[in-house]
N, CA, C and O of each residue as an XYZ file, in Angstrom:
324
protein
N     276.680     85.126     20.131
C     276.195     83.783     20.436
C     276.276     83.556     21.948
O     277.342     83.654     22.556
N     275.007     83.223     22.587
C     275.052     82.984     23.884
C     275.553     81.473     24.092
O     275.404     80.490     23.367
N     276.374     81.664     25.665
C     277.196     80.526     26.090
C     276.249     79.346     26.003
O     275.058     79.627     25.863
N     276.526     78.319     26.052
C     276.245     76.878     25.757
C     276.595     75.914     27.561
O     277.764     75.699     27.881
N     275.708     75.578     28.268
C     276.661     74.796     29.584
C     275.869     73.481     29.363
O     274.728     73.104     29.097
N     276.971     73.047     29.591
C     276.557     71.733     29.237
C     276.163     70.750     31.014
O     276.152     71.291     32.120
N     275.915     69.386     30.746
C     275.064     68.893     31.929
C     274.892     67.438     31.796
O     274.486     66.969     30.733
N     275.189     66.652     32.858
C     274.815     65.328     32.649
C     273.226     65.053     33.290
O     272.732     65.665     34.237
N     272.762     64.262     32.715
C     271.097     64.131     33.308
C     271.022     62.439     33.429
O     271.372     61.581     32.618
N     270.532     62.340     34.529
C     269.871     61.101     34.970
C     268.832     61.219     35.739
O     268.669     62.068     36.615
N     267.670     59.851     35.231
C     266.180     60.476     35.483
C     266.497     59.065     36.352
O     267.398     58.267     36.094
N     265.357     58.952     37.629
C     264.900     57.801     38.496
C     263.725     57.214     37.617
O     262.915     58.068     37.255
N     263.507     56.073     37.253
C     262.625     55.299     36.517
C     262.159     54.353     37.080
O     262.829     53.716     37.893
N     260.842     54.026     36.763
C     260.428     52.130     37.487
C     260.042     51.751     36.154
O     259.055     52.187     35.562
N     261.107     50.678     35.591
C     261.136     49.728     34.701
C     260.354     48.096     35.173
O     260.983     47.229     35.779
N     259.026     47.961     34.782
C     258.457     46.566     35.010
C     258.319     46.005     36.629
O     258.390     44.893     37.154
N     258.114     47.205     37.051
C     257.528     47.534     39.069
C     259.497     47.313     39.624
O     259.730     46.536     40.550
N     260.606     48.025     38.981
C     261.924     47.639     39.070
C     262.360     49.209     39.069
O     262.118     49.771     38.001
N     262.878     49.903     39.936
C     263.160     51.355     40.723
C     264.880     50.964     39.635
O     265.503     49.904     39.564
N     265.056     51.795     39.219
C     266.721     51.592     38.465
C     266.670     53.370     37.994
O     265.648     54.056     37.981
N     267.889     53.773     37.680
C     268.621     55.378     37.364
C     268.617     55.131     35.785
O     268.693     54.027     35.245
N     268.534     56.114     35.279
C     268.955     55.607     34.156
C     269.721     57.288     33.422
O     269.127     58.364     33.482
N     270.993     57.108     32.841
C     271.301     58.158     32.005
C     271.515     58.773     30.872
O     272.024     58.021     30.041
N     271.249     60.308     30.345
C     271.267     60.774     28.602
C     272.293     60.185     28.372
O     273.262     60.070     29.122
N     272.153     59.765     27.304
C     273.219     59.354     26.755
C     273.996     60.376     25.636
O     273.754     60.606     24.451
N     274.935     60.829     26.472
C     276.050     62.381     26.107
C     275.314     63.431     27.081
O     274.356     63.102     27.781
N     275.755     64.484     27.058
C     275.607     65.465     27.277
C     274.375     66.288     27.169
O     273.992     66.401     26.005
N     273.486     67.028     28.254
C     272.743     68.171     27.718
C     273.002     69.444     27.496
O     273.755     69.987     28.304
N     272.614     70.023     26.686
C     273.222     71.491     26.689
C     272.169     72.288     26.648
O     271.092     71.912     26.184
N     272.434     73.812     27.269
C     271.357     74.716     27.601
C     272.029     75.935     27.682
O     273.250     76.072     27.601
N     270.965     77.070     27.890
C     271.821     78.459     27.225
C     271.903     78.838     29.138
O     272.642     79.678     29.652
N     271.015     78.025     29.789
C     270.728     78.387     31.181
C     272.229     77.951     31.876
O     272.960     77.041     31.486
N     272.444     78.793     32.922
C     273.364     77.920     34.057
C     272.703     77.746     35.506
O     273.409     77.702     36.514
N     271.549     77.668     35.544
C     270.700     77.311     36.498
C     270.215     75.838     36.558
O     269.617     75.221     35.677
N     270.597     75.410     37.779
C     270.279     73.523     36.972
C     268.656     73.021     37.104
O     268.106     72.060     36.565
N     268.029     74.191     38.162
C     266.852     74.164     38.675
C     265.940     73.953     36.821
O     265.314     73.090     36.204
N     266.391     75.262     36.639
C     265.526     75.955     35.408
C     265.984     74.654     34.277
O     264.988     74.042     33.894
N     266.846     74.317     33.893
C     267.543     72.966     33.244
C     266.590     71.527     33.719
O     265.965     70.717     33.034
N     266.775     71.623     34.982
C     265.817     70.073     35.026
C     264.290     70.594     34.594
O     263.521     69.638     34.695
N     263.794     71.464     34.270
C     262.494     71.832     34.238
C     262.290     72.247     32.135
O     261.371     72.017     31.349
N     263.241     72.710     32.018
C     263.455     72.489     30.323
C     263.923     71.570     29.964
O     263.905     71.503     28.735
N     264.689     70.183     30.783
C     264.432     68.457     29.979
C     263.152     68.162     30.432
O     262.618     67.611     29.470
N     262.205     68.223     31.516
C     261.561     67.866     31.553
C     260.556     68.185     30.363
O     260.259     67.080     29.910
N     259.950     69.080     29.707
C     259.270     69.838     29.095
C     260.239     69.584     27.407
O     259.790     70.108     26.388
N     261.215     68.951     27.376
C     261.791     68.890     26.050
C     261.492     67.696     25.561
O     262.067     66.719     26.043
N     260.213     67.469     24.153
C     259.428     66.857     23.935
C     260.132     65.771     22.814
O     259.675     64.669     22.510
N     261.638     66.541     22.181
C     262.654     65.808     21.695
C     263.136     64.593     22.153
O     263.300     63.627     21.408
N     263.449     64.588     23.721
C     263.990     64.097     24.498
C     262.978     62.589     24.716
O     261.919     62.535     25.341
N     263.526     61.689     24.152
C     262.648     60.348     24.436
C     263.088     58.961     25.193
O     264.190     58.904     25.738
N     262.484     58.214     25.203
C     263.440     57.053     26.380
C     264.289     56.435     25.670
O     265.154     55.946     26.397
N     264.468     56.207     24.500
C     265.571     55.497     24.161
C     267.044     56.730     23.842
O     268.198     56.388     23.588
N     266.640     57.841     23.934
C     267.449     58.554     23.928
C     268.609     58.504     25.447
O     269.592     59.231     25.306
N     268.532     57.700     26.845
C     268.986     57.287     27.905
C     269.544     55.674     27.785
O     269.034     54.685     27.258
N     270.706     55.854     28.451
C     271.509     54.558     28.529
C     270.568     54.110     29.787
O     270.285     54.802     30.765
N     270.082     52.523     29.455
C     269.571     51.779     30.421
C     268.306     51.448     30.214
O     267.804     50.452     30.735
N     267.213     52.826     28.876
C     265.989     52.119     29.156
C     266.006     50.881     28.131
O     267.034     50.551     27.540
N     264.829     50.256     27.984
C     264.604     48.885     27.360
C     264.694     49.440     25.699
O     264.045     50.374     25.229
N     265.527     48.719     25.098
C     265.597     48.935     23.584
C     264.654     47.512     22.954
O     263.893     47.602     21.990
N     264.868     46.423     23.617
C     264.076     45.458     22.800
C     262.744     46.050     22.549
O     262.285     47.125     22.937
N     262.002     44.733     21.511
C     260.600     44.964     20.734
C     259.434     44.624     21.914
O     258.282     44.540     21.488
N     259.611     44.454     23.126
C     258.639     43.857     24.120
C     257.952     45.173     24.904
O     258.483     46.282     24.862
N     257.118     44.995     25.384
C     255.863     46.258     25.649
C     256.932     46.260     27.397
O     257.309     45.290     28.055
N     257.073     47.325     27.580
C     257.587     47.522     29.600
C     257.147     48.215     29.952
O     256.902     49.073     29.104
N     256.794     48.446     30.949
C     255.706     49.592     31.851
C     256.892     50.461     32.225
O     257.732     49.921     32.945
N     257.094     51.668     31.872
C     257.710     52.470     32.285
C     256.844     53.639     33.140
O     255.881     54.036     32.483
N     256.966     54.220     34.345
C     257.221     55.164     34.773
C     258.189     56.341     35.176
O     258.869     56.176     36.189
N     258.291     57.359     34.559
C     259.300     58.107     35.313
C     258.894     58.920     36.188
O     257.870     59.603     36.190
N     260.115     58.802     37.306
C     259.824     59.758     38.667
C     260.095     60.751     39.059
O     261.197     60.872     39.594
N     259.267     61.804     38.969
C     259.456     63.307     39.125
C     260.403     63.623     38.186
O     260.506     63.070     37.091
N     261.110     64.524     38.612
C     261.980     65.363     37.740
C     263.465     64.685     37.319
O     263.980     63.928     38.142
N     264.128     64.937     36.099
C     265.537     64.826     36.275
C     266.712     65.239     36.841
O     266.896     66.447     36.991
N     267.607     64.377     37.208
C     268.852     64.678     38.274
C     269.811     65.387     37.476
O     270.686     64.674     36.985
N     269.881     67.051     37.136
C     270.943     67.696     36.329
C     272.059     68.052     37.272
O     271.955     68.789     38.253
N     273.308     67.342     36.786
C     275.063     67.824     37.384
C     275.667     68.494     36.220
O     275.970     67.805     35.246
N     275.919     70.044     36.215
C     276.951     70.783     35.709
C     277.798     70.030     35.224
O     278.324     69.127     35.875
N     278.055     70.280     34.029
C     279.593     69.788     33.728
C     280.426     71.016     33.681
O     279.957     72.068     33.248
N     281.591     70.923     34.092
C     282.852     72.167     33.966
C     283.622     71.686     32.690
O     283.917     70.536     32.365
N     283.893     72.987     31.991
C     284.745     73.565     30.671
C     285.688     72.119     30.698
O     286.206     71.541     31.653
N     285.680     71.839     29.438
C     286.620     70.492     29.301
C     287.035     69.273     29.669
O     288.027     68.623     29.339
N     285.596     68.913     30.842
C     285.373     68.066     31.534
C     284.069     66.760     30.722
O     282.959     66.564     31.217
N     284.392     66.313     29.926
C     283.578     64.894     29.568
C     283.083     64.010     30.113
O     282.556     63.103     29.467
């Protein structure tokens, strides 16, 4: 079984013409330890949706979301939450 590294991700968003961070909510995990190659497989991970991030809009109201460029992946180290 190949290693597992895990990763915190936060994407830059414009919520309703409003520039705000927003982050996964838990952990990503990937077989990669490259964070390059990692921000480029969340980007492309079709699983991965906006309410799946702490911060975007959960209410029933329509918001113009854009997201900006790529996601911000930080390593997490062994036993570090």
């Amino acid at each position: 079984m190949k290693k597992k590294y895990k990763y915190r991700v936060y994407w830059d968003v414009i919520i309703d013409g409003v520039e705000t961070n927003i982050e996964l909510d838990g952990l990503y995990e990937s077989e990669s330890d490259d964070p390059d190659e990692v921000m480029i497989e969340i980007d492309e991970d079709p699983d991965l949706i906006g309410e799946d991030f702490i911060g975007y809009p959960t209410d029933d109201e329509e918001h113009e979301v854009v997201w900006d460029g790529f996601p911000i992946v930080i390593p997490v180290e062994d036993g570090e939450e």
